[in-house]
N, CA, C and O atoms as a CHARMM CRD file, in Angstrom:
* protein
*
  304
    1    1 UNK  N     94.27100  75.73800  57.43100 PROA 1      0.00000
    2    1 UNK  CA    93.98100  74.33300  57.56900 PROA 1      0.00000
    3    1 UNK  C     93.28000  74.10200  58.90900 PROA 1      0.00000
    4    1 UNK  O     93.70100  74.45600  60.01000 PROA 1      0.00000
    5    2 UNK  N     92.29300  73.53900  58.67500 PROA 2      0.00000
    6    2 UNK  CA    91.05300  73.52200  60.37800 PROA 2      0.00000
    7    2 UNK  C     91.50200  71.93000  60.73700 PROA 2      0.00000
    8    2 UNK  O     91.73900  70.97000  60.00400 PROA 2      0.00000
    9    3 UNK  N     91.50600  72.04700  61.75900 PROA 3      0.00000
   10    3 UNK  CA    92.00400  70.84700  62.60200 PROA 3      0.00000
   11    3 UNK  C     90.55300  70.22900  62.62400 PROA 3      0.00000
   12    3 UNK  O     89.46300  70.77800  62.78300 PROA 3      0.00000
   13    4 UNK  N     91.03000  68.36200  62.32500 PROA 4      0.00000
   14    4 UNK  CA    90.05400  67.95800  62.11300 PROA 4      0.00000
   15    4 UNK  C     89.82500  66.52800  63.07900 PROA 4      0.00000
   16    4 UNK  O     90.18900  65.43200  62.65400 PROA 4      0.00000
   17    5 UNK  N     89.33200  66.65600  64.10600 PROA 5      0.00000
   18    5 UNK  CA    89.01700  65.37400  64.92700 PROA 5      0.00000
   19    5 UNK  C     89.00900  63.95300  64.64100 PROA 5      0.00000
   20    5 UNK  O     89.56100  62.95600  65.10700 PROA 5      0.00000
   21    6 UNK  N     87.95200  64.28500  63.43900 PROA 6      0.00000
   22    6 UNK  CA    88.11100  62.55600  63.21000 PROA 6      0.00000
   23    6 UNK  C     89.32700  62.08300  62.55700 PROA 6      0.00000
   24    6 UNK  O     89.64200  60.89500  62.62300 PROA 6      0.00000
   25    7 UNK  N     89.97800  62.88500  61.97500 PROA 7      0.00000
   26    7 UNK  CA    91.42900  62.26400  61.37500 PROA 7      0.00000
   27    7 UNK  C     92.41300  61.97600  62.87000 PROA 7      0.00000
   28    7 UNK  O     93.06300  60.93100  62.87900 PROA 7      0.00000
   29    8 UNK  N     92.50000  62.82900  64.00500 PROA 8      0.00000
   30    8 UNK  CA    93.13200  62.39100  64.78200 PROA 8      0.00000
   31    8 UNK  C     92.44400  61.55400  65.57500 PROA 8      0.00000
   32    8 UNK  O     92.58600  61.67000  66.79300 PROA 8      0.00000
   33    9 UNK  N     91.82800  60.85000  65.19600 PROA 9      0.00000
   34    9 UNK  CA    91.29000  59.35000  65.76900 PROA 9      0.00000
   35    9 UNK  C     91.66200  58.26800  64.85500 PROA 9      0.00000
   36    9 UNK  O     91.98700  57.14200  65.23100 PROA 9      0.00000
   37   10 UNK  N     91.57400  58.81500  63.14900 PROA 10     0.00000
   38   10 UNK  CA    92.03000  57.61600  62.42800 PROA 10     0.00000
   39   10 UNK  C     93.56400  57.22800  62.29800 PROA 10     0.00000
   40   10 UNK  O     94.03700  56.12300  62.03300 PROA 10     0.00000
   41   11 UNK  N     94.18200  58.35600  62.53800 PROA 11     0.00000
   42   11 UNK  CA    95.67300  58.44200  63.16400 PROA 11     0.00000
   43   11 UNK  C     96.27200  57.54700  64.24000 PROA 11     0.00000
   44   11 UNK  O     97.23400  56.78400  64.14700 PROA 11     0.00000
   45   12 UNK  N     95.44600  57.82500  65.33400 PROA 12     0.00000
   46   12 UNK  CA    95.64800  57.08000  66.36300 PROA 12     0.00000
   47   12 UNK  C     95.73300  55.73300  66.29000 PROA 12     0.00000
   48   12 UNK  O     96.62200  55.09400  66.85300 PROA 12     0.00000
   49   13 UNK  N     94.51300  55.05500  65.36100 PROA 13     0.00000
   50   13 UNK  CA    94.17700  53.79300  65.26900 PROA 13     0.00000
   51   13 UNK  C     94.96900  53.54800  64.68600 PROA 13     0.00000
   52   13 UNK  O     95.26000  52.37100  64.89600 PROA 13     0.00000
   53   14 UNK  N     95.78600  54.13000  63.75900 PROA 14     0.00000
   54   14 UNK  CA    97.07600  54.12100  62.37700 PROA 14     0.00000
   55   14 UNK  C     97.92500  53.29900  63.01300 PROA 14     0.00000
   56   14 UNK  O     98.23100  52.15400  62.68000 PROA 14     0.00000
   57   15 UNK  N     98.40600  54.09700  64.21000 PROA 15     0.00000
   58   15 UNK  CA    99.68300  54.34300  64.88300 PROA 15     0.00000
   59   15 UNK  C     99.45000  53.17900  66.08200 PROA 15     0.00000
   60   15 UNK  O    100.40400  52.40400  66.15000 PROA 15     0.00000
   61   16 UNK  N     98.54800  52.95700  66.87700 PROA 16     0.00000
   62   16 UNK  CA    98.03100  50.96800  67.61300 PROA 16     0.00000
   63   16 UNK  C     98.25500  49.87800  66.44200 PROA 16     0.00000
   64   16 UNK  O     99.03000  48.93800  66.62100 PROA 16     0.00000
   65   17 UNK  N     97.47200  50.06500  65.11900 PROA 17     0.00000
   66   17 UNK  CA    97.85600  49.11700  64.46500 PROA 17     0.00000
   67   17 UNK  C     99.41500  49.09000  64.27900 PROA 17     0.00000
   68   17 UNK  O    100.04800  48.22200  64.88100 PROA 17     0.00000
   69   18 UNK  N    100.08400  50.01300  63.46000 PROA 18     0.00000
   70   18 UNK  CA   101.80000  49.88600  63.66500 PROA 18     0.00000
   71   18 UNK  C    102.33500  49.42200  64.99200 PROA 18     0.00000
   72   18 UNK  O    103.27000  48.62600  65.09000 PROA 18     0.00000
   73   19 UNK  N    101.84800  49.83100  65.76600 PROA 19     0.00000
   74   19 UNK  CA   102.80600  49.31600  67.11500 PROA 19     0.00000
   75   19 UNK  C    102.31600  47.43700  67.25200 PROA 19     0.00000
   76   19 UNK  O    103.21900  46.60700  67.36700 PROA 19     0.00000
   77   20 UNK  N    101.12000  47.07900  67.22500 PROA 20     0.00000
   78   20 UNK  CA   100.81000  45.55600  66.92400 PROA 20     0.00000
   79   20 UNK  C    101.81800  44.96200  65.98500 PROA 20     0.00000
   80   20 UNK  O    102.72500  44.14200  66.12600 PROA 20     0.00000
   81   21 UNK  N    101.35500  45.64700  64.99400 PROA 21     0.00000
   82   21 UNK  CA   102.07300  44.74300  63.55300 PROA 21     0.00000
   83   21 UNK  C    103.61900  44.76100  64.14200 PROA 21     0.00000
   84   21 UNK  O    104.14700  43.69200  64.44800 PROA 21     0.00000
   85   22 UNK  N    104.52500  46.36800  64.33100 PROA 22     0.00000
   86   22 UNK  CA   106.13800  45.95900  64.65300 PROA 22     0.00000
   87   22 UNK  C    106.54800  46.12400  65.96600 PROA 22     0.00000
   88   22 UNK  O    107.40400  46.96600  66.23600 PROA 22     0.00000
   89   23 UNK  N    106.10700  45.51300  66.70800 PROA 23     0.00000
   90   23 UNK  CA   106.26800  45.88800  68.06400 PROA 23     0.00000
   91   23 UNK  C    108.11200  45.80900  68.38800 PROA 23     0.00000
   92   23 UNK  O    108.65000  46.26400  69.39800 PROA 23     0.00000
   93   24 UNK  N    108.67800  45.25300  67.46900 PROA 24     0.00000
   94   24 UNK  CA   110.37400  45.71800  68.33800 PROA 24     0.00000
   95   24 UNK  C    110.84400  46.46600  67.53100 PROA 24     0.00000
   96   24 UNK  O    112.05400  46.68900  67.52700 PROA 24     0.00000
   97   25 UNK  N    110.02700  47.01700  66.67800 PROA 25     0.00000
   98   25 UNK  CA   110.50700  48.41400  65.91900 PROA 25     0.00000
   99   25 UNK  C    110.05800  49.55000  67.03100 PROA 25     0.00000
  100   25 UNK  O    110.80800  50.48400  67.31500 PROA 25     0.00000
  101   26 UNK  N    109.06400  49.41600  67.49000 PROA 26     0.00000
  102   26 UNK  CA   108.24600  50.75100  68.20600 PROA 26     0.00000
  103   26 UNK  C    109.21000  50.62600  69.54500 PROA 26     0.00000
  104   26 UNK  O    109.72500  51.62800  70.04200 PROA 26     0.00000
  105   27 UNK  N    109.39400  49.35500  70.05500 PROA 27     0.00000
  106   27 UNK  CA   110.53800  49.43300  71.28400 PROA 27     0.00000
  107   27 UNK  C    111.98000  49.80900  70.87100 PROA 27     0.00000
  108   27 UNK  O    112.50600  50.50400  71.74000 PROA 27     0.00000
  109   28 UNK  N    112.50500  49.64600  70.17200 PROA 28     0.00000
  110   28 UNK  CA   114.03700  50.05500  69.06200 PROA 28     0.00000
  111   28 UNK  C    114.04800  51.41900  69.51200 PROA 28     0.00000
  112   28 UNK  O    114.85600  51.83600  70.34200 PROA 28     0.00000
  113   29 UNK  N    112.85600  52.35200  68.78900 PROA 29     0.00000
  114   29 UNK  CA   112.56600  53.62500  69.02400 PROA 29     0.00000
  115   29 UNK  C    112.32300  54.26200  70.27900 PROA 29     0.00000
  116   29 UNK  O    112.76500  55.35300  70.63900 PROA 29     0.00000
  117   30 UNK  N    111.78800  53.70300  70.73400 PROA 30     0.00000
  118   30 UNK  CA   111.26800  53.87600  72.29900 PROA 30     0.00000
  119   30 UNK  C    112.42800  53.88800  73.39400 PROA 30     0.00000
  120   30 UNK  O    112.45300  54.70300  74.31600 PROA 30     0.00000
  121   31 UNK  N    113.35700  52.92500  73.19800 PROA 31     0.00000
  122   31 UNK  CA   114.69600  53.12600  73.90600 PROA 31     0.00000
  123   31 UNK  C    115.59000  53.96100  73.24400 PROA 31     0.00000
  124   31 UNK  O    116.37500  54.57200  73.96900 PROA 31     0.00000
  125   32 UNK  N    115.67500  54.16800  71.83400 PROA 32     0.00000
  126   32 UNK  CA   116.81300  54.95700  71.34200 PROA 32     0.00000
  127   32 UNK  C    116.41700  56.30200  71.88200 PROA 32     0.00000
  128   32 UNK  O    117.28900  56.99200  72.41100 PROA 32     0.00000
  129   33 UNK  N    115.20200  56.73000  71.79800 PROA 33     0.00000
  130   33 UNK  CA   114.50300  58.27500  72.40700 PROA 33     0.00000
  131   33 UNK  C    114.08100  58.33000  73.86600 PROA 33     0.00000
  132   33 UNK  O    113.39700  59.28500  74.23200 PROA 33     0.00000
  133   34 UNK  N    114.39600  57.48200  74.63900 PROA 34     0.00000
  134   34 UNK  CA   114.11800  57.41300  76.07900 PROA 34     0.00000
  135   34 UNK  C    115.34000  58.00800  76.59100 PROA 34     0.00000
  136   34 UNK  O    115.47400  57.95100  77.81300 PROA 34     0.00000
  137   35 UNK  N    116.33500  58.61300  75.86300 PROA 35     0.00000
  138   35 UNK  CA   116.83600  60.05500  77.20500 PROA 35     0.00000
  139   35 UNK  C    117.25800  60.89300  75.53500 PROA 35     0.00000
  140   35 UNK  O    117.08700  60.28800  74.47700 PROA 35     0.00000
  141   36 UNK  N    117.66700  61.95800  75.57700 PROA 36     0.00000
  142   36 UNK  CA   117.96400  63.00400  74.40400 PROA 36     0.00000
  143   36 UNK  C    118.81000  63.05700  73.53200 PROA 36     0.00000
  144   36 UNK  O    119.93300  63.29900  73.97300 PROA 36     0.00000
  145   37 UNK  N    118.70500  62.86800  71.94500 PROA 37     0.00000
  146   37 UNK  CA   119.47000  63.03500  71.46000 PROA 37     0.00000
  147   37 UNK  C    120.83000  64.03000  71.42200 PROA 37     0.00000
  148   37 UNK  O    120.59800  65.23700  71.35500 PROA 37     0.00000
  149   38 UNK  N    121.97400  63.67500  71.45500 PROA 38     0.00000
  150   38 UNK  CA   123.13800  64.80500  71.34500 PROA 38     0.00000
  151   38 UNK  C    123.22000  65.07000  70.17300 PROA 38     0.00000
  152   38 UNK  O    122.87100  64.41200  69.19300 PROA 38     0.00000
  153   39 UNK  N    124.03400  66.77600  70.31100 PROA 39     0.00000
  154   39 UNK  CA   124.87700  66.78600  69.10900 PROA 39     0.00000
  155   39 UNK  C    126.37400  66.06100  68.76200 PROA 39     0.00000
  156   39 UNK  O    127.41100  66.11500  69.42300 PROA 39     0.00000
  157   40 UNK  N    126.17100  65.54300  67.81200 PROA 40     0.00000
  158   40 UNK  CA   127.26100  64.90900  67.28700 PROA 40     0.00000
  159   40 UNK  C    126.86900  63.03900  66.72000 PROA 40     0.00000
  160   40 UNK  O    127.56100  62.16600  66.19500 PROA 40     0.00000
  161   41 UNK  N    125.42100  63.10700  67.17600 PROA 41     0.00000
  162   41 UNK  CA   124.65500  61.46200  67.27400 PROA 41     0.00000
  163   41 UNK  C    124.68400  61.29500  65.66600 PROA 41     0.00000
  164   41 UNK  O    124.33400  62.21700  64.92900 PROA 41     0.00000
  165   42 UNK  N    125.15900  59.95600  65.14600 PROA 42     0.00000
  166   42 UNK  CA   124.84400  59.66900  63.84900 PROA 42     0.00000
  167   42 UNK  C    124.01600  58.62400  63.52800 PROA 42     0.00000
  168   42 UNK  O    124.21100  57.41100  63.61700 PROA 42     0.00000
  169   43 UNK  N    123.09900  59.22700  63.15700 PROA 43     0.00000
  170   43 UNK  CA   121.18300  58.71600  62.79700 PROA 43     0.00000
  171   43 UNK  C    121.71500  58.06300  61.14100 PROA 43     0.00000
  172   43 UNK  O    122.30300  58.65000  60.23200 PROA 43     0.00000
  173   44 UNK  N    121.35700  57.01700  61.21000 PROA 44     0.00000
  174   44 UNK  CA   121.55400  55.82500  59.86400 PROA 44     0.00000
  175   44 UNK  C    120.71800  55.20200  59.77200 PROA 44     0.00000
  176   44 UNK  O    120.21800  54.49800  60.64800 PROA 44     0.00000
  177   45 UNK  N    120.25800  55.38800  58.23400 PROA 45     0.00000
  178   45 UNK  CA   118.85900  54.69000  57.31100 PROA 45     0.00000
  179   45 UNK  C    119.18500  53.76200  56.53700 PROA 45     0.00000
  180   45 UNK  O    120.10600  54.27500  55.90200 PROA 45     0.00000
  181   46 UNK  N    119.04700  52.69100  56.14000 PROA 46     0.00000
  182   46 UNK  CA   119.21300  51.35300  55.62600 PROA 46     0.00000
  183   46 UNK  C    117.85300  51.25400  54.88000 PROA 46     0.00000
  184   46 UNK  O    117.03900  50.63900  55.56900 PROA 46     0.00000
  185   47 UNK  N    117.47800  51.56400  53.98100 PROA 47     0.00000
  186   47 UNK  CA   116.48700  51.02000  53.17900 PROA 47     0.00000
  187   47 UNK  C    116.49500  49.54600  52.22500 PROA 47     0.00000
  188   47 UNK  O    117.47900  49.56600  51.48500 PROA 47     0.00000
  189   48 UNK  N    115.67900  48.30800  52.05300 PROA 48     0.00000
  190   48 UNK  CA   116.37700  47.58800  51.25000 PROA 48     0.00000
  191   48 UNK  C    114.99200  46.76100  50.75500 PROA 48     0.00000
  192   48 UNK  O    114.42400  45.82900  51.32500 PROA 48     0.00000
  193   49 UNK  N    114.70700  47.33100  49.68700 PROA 49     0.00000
  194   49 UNK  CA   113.36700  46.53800  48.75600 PROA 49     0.00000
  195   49 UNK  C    113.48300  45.18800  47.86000 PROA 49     0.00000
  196   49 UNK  O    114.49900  45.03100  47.18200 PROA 49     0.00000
  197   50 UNK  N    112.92800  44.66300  47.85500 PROA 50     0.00000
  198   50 UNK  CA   112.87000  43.27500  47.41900 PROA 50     0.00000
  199   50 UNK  C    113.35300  43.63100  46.31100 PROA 50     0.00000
  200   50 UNK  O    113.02000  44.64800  45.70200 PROA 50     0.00000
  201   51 UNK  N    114.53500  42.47600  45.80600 PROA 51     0.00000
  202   51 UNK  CA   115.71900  42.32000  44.38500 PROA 51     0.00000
  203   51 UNK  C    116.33100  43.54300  44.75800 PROA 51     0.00000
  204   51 UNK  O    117.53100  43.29300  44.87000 PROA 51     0.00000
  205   52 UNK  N    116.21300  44.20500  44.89500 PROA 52     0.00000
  206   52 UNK  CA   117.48700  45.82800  44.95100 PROA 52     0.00000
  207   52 UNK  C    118.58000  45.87300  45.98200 PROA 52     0.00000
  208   52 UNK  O    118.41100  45.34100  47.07900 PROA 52     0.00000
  209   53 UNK  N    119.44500  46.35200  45.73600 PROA 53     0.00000
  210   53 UNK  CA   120.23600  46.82500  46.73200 PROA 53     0.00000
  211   53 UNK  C    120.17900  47.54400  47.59900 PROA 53     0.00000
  212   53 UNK  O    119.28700  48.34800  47.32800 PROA 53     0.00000
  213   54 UNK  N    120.83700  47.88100  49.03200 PROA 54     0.00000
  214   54 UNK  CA   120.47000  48.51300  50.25300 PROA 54     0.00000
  215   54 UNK  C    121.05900  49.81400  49.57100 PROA 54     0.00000
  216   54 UNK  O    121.93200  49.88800  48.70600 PROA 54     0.00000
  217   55 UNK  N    120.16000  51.07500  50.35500 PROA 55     0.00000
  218   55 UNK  CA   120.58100  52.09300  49.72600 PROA 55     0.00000
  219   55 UNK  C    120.72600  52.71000  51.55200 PROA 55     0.00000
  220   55 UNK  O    119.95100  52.41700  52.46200 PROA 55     0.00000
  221   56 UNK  N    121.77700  53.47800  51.63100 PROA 56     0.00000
  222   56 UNK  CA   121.95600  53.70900  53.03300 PROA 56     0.00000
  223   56 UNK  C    122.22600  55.61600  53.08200 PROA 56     0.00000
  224   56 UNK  O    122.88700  55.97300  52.10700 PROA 56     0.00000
  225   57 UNK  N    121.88400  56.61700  53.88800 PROA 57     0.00000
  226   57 UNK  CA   122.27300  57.34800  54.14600 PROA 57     0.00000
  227   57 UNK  C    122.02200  57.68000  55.82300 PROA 57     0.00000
  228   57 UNK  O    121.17700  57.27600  56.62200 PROA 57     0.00000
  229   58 UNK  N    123.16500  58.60300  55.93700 PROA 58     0.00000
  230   58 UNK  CA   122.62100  59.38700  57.34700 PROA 58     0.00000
  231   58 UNK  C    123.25800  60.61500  57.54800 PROA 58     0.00000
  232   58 UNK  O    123.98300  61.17800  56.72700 PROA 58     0.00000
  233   59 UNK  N    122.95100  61.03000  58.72200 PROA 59     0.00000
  234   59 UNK  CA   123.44100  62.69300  59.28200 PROA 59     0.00000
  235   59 UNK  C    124.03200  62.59600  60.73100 PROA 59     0.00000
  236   59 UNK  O    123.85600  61.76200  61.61900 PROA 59     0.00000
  237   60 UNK  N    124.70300  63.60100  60.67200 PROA 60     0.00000
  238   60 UNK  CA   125.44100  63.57900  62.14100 PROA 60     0.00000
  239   60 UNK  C    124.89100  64.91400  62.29500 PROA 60     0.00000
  240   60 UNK  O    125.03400  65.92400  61.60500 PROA 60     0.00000
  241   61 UNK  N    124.05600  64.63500  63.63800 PROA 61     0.00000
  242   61 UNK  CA   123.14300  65.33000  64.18700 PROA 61     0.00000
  243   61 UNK  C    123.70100  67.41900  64.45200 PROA 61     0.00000
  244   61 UNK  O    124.85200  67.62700  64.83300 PROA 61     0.00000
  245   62 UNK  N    123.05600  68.25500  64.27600 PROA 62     0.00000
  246   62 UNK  CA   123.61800  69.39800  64.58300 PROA 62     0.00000
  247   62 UNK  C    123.07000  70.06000  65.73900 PROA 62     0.00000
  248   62 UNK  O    122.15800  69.42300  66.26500 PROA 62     0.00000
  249   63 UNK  N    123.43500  71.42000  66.41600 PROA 63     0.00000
  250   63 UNK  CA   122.18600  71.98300  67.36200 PROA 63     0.00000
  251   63 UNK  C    121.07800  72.40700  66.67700 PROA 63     0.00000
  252   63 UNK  O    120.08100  72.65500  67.35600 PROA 63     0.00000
  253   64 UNK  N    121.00000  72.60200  65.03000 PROA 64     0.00000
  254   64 UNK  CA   120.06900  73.23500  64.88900 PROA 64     0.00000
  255   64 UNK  C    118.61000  72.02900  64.49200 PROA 64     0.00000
  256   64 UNK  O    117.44100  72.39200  64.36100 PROA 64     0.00000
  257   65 UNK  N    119.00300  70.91800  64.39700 PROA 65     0.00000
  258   65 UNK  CA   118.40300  69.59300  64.32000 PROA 65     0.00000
  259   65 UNK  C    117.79400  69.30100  65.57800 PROA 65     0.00000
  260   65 UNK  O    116.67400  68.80700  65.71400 PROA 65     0.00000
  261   66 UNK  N    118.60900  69.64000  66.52700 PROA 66     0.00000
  262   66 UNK  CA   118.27700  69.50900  68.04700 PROA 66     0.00000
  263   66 UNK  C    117.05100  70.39300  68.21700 PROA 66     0.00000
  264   66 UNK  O    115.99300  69.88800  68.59500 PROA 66     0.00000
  265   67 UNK  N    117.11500  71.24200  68.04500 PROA 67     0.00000
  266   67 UNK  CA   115.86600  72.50100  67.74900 PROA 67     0.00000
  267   67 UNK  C    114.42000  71.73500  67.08000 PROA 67     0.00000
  268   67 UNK  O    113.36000  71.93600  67.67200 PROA 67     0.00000
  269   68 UNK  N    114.42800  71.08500  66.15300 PROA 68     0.00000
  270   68 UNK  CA   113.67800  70.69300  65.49900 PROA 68     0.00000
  271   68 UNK  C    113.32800  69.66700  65.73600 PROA 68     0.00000
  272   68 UNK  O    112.18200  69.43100  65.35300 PROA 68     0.00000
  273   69 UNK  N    114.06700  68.53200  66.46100 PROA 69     0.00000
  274   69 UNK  CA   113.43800  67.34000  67.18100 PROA 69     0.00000
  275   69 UNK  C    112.70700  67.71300  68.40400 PROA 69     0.00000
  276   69 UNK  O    111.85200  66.89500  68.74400 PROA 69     0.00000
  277   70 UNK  N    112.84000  68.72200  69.12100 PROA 70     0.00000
  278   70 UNK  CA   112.09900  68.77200  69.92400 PROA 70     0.00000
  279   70 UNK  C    110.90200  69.39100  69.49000 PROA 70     0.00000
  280   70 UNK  O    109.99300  69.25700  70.30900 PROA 70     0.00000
  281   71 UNK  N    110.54300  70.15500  68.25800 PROA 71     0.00000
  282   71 UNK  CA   109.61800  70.57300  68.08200 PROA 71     0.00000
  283   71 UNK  C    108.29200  69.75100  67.47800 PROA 71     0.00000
  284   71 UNK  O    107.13100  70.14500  67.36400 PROA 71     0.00000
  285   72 UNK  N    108.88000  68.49300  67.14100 PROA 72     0.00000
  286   72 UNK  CA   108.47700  67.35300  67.25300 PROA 72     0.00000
  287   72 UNK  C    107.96400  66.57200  67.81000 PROA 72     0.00000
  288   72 UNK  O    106.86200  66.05300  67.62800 PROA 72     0.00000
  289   73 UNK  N    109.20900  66.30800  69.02800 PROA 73     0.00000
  290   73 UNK  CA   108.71400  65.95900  70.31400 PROA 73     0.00000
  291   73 UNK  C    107.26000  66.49800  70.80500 PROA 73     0.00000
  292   73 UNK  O    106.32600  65.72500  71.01700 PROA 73     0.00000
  293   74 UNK  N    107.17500  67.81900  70.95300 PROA 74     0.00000
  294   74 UNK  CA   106.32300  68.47600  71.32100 PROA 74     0.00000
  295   74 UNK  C    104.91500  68.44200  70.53300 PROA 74     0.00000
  296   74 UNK  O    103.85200  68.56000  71.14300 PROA 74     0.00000
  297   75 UNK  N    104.97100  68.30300  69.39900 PROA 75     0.00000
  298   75 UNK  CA   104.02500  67.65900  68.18700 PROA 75     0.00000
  299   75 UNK  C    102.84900  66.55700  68.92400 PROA 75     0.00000
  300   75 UNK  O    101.62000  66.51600  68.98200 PROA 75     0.00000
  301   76 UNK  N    103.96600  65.73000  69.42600 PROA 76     0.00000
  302   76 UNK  CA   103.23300  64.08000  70.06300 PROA 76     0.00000
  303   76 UNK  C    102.72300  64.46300  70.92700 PROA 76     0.00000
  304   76 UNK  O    102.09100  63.70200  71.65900 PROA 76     0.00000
């Protein structure tokens, strides 16, 4: 897969428009990840679509998760 420039420009612009449109979602995030997740942290998803019910799951974080958020981290 060849790395492709102009997609990481249309990305970028992706990711300014999201931060405009939810800006106290992008701050939510921004403080929850402004010092390091532990092990033992329990990360909870709340999904809830118009007429349906909330459908909720989450995980209680492991070291080997820890491994993989930072590889993430490092991604950005």
């Amino acid at each position: 897969m060849a790395f492709n420039p102009a997609n990481m420009f249309k990305m970028k612009k992706m990711l300014t428009d999201f931060e405009n449109t939810h800006p106290k979602f992008v701050a939510f995030f921004r403080t929850v990840f402004s010092r390091p997740v532990e092990e033992g942290t329990v990360i909870e998803v709340t999904i809830t679509r118009p007429g349906e019910a909330p459908v909720t799951s989450n995980i209680v974080v492991k070291e080997s998760d820890l491994v993989l958020f930072e590889q993430l981290k490092s991604m950005s």
